[in-house]
N, C-alpha and C positions, 0 to 999 in steps of 0.2 A: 486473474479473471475474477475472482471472489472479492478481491479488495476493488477492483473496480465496480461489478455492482453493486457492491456496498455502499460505494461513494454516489452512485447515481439514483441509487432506492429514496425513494419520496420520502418526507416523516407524513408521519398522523397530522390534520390539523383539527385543534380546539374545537370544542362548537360554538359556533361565534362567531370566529377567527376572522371569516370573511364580509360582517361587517365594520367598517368604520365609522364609528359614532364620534361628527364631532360637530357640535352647534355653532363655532364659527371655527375661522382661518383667520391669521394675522399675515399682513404683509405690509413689508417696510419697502418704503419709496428710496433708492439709493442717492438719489439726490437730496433729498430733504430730510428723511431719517421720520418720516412722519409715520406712526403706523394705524391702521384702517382696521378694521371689524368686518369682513368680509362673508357675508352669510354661505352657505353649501350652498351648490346648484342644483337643484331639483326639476328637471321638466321647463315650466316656464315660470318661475319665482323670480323676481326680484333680482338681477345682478347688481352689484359695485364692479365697475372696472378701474383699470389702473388711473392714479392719478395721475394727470398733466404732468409732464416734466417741460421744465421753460425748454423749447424747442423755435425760438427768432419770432422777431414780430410778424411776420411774415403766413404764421400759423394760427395765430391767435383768434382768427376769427372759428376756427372750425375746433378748438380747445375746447370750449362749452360748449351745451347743446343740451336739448331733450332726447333721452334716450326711449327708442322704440324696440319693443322685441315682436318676429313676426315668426312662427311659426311653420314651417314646411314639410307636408307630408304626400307622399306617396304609400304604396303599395307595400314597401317593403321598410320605411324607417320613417320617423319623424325627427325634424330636425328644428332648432332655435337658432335665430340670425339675429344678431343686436346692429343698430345703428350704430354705438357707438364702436366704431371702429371697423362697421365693418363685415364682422368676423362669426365665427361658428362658435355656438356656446355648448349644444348639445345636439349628440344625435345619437337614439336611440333605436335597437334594428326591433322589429317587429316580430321576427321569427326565429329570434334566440332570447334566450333567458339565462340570468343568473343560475348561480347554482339553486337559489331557492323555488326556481322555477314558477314566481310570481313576478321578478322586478328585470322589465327587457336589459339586452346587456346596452353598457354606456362606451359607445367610442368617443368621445371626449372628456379628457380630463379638466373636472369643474375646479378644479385651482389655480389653473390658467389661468391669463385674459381673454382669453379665445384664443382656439385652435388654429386660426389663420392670419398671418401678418406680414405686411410688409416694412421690410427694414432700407434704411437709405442716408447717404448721409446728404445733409440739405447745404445749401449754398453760403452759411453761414457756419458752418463747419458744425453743425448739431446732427445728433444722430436723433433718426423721427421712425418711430414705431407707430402705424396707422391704427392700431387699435388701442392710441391715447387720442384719435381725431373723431371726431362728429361728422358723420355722413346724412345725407338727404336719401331716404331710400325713392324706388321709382311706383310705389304700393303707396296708398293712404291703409289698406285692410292689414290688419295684425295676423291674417290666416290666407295662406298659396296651399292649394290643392292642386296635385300633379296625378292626375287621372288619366285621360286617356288622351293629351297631348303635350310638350315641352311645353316647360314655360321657365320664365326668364326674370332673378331677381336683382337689379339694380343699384348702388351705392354710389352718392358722389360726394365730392368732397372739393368747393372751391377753393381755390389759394392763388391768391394776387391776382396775377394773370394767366396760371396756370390752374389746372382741376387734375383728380385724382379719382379715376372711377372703376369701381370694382364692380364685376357682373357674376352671377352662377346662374346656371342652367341646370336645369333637373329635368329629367325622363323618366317618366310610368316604367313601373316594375326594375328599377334600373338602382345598383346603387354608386352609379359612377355620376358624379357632381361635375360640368365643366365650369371652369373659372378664367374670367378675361379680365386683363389688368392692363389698364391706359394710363400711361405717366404724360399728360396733355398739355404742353410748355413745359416740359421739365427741365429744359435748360436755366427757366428762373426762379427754380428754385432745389434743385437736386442737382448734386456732383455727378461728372459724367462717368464715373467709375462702375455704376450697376444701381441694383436693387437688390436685396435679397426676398423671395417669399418662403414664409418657415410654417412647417407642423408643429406650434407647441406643445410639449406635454404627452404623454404614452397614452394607452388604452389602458383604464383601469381595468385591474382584474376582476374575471367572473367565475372563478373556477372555484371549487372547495378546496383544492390543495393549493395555496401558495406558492410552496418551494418548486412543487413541480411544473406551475404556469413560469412561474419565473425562469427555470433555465431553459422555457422554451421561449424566452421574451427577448427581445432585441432591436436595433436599427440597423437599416442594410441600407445599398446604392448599387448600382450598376454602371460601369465604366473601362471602356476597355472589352466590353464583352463578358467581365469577369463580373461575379455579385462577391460585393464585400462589406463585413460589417463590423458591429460590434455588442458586447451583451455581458454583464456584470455577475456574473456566478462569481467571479474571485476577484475583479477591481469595485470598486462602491464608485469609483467616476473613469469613465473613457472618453476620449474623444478623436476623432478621424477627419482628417481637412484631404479631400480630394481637388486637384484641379482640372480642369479641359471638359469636354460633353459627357455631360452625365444622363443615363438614360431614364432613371428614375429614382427617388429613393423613399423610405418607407418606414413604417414602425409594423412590430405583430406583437403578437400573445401566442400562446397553444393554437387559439382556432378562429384568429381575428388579425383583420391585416388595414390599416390605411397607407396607402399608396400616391406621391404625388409625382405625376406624372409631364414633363415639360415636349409644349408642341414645336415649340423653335430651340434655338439654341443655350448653350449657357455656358457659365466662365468656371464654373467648382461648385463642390457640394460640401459641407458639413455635417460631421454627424455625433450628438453628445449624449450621454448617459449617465445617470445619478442614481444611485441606491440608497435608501434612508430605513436603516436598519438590517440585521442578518438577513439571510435565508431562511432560518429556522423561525424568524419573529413572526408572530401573527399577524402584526401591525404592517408588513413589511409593504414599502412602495416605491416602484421604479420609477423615475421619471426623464424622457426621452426628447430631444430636438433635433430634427432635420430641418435643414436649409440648402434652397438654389441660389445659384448667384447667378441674375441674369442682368447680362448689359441691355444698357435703355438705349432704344429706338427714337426714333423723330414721328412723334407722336401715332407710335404702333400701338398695335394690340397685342398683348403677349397672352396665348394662352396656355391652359395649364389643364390635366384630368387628375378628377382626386377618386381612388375610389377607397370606398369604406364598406367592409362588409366583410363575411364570414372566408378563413383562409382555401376557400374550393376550387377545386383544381381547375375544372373548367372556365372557370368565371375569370381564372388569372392566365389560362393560358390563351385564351382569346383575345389579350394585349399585345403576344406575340412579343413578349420582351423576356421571357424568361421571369417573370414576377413570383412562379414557385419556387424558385431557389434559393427563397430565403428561409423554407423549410430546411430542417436539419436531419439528413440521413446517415449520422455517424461519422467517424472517423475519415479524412480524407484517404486512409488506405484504402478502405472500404468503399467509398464514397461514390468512386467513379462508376463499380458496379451495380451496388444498392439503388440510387438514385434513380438510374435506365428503370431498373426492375420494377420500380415502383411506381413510375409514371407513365411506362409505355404496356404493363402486364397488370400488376393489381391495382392500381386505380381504375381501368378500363374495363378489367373483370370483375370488379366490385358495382361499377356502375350497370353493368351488359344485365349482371344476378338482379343487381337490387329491382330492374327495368322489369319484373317479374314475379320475383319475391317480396313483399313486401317489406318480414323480418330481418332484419341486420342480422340476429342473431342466426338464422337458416342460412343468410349468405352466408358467414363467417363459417359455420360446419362447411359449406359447399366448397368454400374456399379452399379449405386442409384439405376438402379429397381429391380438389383438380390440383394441387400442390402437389398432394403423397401422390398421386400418380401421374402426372409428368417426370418426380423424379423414380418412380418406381424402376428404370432400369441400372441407373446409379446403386440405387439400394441392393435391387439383386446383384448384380455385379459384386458390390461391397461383400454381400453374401457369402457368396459361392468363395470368391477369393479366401476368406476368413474359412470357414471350412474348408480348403484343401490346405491351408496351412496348420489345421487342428490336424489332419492325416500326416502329416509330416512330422509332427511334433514328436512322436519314436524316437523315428531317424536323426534327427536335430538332438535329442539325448543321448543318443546314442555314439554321435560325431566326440561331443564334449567327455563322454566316458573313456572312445579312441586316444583323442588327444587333450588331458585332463591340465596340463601345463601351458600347452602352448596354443595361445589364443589365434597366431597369424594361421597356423594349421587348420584350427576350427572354423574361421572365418573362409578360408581356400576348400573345404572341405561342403561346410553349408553352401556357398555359390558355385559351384559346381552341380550339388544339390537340387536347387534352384533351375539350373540350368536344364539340366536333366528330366526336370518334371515339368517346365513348363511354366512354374508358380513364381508368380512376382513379389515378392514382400511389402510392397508397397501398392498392392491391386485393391489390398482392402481399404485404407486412409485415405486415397487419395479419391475416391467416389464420393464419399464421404465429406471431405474438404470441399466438393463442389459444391456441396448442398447449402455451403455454410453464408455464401450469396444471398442465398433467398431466403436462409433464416432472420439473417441481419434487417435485409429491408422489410421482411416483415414485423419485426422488432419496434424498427423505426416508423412503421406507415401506419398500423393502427393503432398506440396509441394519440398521432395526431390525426387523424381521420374525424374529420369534423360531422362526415354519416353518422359517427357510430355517437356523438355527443349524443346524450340525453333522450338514448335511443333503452327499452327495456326487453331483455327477453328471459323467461322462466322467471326465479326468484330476485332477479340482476335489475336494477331499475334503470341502472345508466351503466351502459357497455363501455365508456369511457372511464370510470371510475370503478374502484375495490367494490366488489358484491358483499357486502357484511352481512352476516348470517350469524356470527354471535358475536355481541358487545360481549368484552370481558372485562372485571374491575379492577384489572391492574395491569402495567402495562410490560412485556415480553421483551426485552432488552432484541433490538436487530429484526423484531417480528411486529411489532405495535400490541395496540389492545381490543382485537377486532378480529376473528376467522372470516377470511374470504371464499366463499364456496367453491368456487371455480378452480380457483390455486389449488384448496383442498383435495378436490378431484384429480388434478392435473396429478399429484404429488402421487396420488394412490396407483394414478395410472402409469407413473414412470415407475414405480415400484417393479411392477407387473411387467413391465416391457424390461427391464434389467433382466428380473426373474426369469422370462423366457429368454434371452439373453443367457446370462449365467447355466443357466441348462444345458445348453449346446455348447460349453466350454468346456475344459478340464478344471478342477478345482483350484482355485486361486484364492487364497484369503484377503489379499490386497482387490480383489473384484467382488466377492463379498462384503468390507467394506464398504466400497464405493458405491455398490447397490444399497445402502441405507442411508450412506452421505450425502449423496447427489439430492433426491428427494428431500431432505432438511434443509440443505440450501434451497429449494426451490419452495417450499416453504416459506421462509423467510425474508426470501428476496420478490418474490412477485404476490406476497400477500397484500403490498400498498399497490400495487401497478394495475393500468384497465385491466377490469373483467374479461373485455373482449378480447384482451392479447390471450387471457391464460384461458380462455375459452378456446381459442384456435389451438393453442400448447394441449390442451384438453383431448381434443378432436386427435391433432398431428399422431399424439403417444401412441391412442388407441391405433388408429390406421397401420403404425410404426409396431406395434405388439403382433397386429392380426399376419402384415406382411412377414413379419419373420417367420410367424411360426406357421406361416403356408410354405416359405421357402423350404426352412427347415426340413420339413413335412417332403417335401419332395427330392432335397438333397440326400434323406434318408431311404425316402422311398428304390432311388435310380441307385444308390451303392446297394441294396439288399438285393435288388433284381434284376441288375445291368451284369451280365456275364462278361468276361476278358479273356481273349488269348494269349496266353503268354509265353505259347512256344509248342512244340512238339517234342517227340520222346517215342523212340522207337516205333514209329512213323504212326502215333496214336495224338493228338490233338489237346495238349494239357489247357485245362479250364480251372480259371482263378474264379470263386465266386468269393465277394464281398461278405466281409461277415466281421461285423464292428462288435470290439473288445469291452469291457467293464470300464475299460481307463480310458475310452474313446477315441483308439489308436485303431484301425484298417487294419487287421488279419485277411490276409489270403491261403484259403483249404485247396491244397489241388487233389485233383481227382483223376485221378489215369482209368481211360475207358479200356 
């Protein structure tokens, strides 16, 4: 267990880290070998797109062109549409921000040629990528305002006797984009094998920590019923060829998902991944393609939902496709129950609080106590069990002092024991085990909880990320160079909750140990991780200290002053009263009236 959190603990990242300074891009044309000066994309500056690859004469007329960028914004994002080709250059959402929490976050990646394309092979055996063609948009204004009715942005593209028209639709407050694709005579000029249309390019990252947005990053599809996918923690390139109806497929981050969605049918999906640099690098960048393959119609319309927007649970389950599942709830041992818990219990009870609360930070406390008490009869249970096996523990010495050689004896001797009294040896562990459900998916749910993003409560500016409370000048080999408050706390309060613990046991110096151990790893291990987990770890201890030592309190109470009969004696009534030993062993005083 220890070397696996280790393996999953975040590092530190640089200050800095998470910009990319770079004044242009190069990019080599695989046919010609020519290479271009390709400025960043910014908002609406200036694109270069890919250059023309000879693609038949048949195309030549829609190869050059003047290139138009039009602008489209709603409510919730603004977005950049070029002529040439077509396609999405930028869309940035309005109500998230970078980590700097000045610059909105970027669902397209500006190293592409745009985000949107279609692939096909043409009647001359050439492969033609729509976003090396020149389109007529159905706008002369470089500005769509999508306020308080749909509207509809238009692309076309003549060829011979055939046309190629690409449409999106946009909807007020909405960040789902629909897209219609017409292949209009494309018998003369496109093989009858399909089309493909592809998401190019991942979602750059907006998080401060790198390593840890990355092994929440991937590509997924759904098929089969099943989501499946892929994501580079330990390959730098993957790639996944699915065939038959694909329900959807996607790219994410930590707390961002684009999504494309097919309204007819399709023949296979694709899905490819590239990493360019470690984990650990600052620099580090993933880069992702999904593709449909959809066979062509006689002169249909195919259309397509793309949605782009923040990974929230509502927003995806109202596709009714299962689109959260591309989150990651742990281990598939785990998986089956984590997942339920967290989509049918704390997501609905995080929304039901927040509906009320304003704080994340108050819901999250509120959360640990409807937690700690749901499981509250588990625990006691765990309790009580544990306590009557501290009362046994005598007897259990005293078996092994009986028979000091022979083991099969002591074993025959303790379960009969057992038998006798009632006490299960496994009443205490396995309460306990139950718990360990809802620990996992809470594990899993609030570090991705896109609520808790760049939410602040107390000293904690962003509940998603480490609470730093002191920079230190050097860095702590397994710990970073940075106290985290919360952690801090949590640590102090697992101390405390051991301590009362350790109290109500016999002396063990392997469990005093472990009462100083446990706290250092915890320490260590969730000083990079959200504030807001080790806030609920915070809350849980406390609740976890206070219930014991109420139980406690009362298991001691009822043996001091609970009487027992435990026989007669000369027709007089013998009374055992409870009377607990130095060594924490149940003495019985009888008393003959």
């Amino acid at each position: 267990m220890m070397v696996w959190l280790f393996m999953i603990s975040p590092t530190p990242q640089p200050p800095g880290a998470d910009e990319l300074v770079a004044d242009s891009i190069s990019v080599v044309d695989s046919s010609t070998g020519i290479s271009d000066e390709i400025p960043q994309l910014e908002a609406q500056a200036d694109v270069t797109t890919a250059p023309a690859a000879p693609i038949g004469e048949m195309f030549a007329g829609v190869q050059t062109g003047d290139e138009k960028l039009i602008t489209v914004e709603n409510e919730v994002y603004k977005a950049v549409f070029t002529s040439h080709g077509a396609t999405l250059l930028s869309l940035e959402l309005k109500e998230y921000y970078q980590s700097d929490r000045v610059t909105p976050v970027q669902m397209v990646d500006s190293t592409t040629f745009g985000a949107i394309g279609l692939l096909f092979t043409s009647t001359q055996n050439h492969l033609v990528d729509t976003r090396s063609l020149y389109f007529e948009p159905s706008t002369t204004s470089d500005r769509v305002n999508v306020a308080s009715s749909e509207s509809t942005l238009e692309f076309r593209a003549e060829i011979d006797s055939g046309t190629i028209v690409q449409s999106y639709t946009f909807t007020p407050d909405s960040y789902e984009i629909r897209v219609g694709v017409s292949l209009l005579g494309a018998d003369q000029y496109a093989a009858r094998q399909g089309y493909d249309i592809v998401w190019d390019g991942g979602i750059p990252f907006a998080e401060d920590n790198r390593k840890t947005e990355a092994t929440r990053t991937g590509a997924y599809a759904r098929t089969g019923g099943d989501v499946v996918g892929i994501d580079l923690r330990k390959d730098a390139y993957q790639e996944k060829s699915l065939n038959g109806s694909i329900d959807w497929v996607g790219v994410k981050t930590q707390y961002f998902t684009t999504v494309l969605i097919p309204d007819g049918s399709t023949r296979g999906a694709e899905l490819i991944g590239e990493r360019f640099g470690e984990l650990d690098d600052p620099d580090l960048k993933e880069d992702y393609e999904v593709t449909l393959s959809v066979p062509i119609g006689d002169d249909r319309t195919d259309t397509f939902r793309i949605y782009v927007g923040p990974l929230e649970y509502y927003n995806l389950a109202a596709y009714k496709l299962h689109l959260f599942d591309m989150v990651d709830f742990g281990i598939n041992f785990f998986e089956w129950m984590t997942r339920p818990l967290a989509k049918f219990i704390f997501i609905p009870l995080f929304a039901f609080l927040h509906g009320f609360i304003p704080s994340y930070g108050i819901v999250i406390i509120i959360l640990a106590l409807v937690v700690k008490g749901a499981l509250y009869p588990l625990t006691k249970s765990s309790f009580k069990n544990m306590a009557r096996m501290r009362e046994l523990q005598p007897k259990m010495e005293a078996i092994k002092e009986k028979y000091p050689d022979n083991p099969q004896k002591q074993q025959e001797a303790t379960m009969k024991m057992y038998k006798e009294t009632g006490v299960n040896p496994l009443g205490g562990c396995l309460p306990m085990l139950l718990q360990y459900p809802v620990i996992i998916a809470l594990w899993q749910f609030l570090p991705q909880s896109i609520e808790i993003r760049q939410q602040g409560f107390l000293w904690a500016s962003d509940l998603s990320a480490p609470d730093k409370i002191l920079q230190l000048p050097f860095e702590i080999p397994f710990y970073g160079d940075f106290v985290a408050g919360f952690t801090l706390l949590m640590g102090i309060s697992l101390v405390v909750q051991m301590q009362i613990q350790s109290s109500s046991t016999a002396s063990n110096p392997q469990m005093k140990m472990f009462t100083y151990l446990m706290p250092i790893m915890i320490f260590a291990i969730f000083n990079k991780f959200a504030s807001g987990l080790s806030l609920y770890y915070l809350c849980y201890n406390v609740l976890t200290a206070v219930q014991q030592k109420y139980i406690n309190k009362h298991l001691h109470d009822k043996d001091e002053e609970e009487p027992e009969t435990n026989g007669r004696a000369g027709g007089k009534a013998v009374r055992g009263i409870k009377k607990k030993s130095s060594n924490g062993a149940v003495s019985r005083k009888r008393v003959r009236k």
